[in-house]
C-alpha positions as CSV (number, residue, x, y, z in Angstrom):
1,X,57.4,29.0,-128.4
2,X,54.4,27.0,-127.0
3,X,55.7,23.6,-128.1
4,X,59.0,25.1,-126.1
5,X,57.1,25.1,-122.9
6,X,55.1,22.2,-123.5
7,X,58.7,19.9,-124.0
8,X,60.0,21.9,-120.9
9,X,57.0,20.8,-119.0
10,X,57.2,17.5,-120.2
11,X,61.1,17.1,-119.3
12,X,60.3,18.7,-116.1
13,X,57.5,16.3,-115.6
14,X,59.7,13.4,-116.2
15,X,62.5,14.2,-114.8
16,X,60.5,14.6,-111.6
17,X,59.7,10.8,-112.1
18,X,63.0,10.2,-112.8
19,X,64.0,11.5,-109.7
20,X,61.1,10.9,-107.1
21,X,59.4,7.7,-108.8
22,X,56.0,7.5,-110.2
23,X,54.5,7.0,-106.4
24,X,55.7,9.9,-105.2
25,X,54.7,12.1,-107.8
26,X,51.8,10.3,-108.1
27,X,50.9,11.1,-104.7
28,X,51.6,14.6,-105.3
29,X,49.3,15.3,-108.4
30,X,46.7,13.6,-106.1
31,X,47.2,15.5,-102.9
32,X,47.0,18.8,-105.6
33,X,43.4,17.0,-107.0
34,X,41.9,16.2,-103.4
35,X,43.1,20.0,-101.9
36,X,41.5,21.3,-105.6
37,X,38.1,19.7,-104.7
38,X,37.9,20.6,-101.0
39,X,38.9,24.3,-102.2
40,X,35.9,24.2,-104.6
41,X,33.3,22.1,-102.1
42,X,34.3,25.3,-99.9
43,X,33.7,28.2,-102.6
44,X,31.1,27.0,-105.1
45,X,29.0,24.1,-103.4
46,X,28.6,25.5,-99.9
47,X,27.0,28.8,-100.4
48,X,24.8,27.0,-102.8
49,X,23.8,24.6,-100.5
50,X,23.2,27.0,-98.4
51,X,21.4,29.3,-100.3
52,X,19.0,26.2,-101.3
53,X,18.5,25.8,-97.5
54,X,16.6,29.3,-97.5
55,X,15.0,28.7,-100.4
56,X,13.7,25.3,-99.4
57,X,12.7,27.1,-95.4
58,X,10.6,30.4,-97.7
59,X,9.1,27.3,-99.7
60,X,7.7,25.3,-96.6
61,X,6.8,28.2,-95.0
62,X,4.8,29.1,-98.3
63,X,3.5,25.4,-98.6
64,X,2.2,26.0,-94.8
65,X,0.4,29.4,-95.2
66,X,-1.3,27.6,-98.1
67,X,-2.7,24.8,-96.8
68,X,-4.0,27.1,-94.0
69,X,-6.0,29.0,-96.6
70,X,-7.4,26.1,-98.1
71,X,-8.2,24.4,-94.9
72,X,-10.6,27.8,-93.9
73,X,-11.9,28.1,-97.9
74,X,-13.0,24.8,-97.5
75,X,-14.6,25.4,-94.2
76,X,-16.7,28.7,-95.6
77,X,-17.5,26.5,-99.0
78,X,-19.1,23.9,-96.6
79,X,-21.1,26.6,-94.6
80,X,-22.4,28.2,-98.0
81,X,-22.9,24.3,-99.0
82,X,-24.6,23.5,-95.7
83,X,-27.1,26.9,-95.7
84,X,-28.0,26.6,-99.5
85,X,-29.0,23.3,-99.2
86,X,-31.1,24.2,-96.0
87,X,-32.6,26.8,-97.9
88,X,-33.5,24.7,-100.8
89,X,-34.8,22.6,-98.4
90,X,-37.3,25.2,-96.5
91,X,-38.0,26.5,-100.6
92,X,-39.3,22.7,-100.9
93,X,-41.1,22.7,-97.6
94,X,-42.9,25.5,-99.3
95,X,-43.6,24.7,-102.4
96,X,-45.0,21.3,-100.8
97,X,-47.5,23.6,-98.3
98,X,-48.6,25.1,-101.4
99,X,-49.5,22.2,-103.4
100,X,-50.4,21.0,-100.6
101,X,-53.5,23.7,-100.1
102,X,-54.1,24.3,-103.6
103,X,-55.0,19.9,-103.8
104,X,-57.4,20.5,-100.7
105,X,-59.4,23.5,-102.1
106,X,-59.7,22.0,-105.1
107,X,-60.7,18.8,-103.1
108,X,-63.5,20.6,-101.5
């Protein structure tokens, strides 16, 4: 029975040409293909596009937040920085008073 429809289709198909020419029917199957892809632009790739579009904004907006953390880590890592090293520095001060007065009493 499926060879049936297959011939019929053919036939049909055919006889079409026969009757129309191969332009016109031609134009037909194409004006089916081009109304098949705008119907599927419309249903499938929009919303998707769309849907990327959020996805994309939430991203940024993520990518944003983050280099405002980093931006004020790296500000409180340079303060910490900034005081340890001034208080290594004061420790050396120190230490250097020390030796310092321990060469002069043993100097005198």
């Amino acid at each position: 029975m499926q060879d049936e429809i297959n011939v019929v289709q053919e036939i049909s198909i055919a006889q079409l040409i026969a009757d129309f020419g191969f332009p016109v029917v031609m134009v037909v199957g194409l004006g089916y293909f081009v109304y098949y892809v705008w119907k599927t632009i419309n249903n499938v790739i929009d919303p998707a596009v769309q849907e990327m579009k959020g996805t994309i904004i939430r991203l940024t907006d993520q990518l944003r937040l983050l280099d405002q953390d980093m931006i004020r880590l790296q500000t409180k890592v340079n303060t910490v920085l900034k005081n340890k090293n001034k208080q290594v520095l004061e420790n050396e001060k120190e230490k250097n008073k020390k030796t310092d007065r321990n060469n002069r009493t043993r100097k005198i």
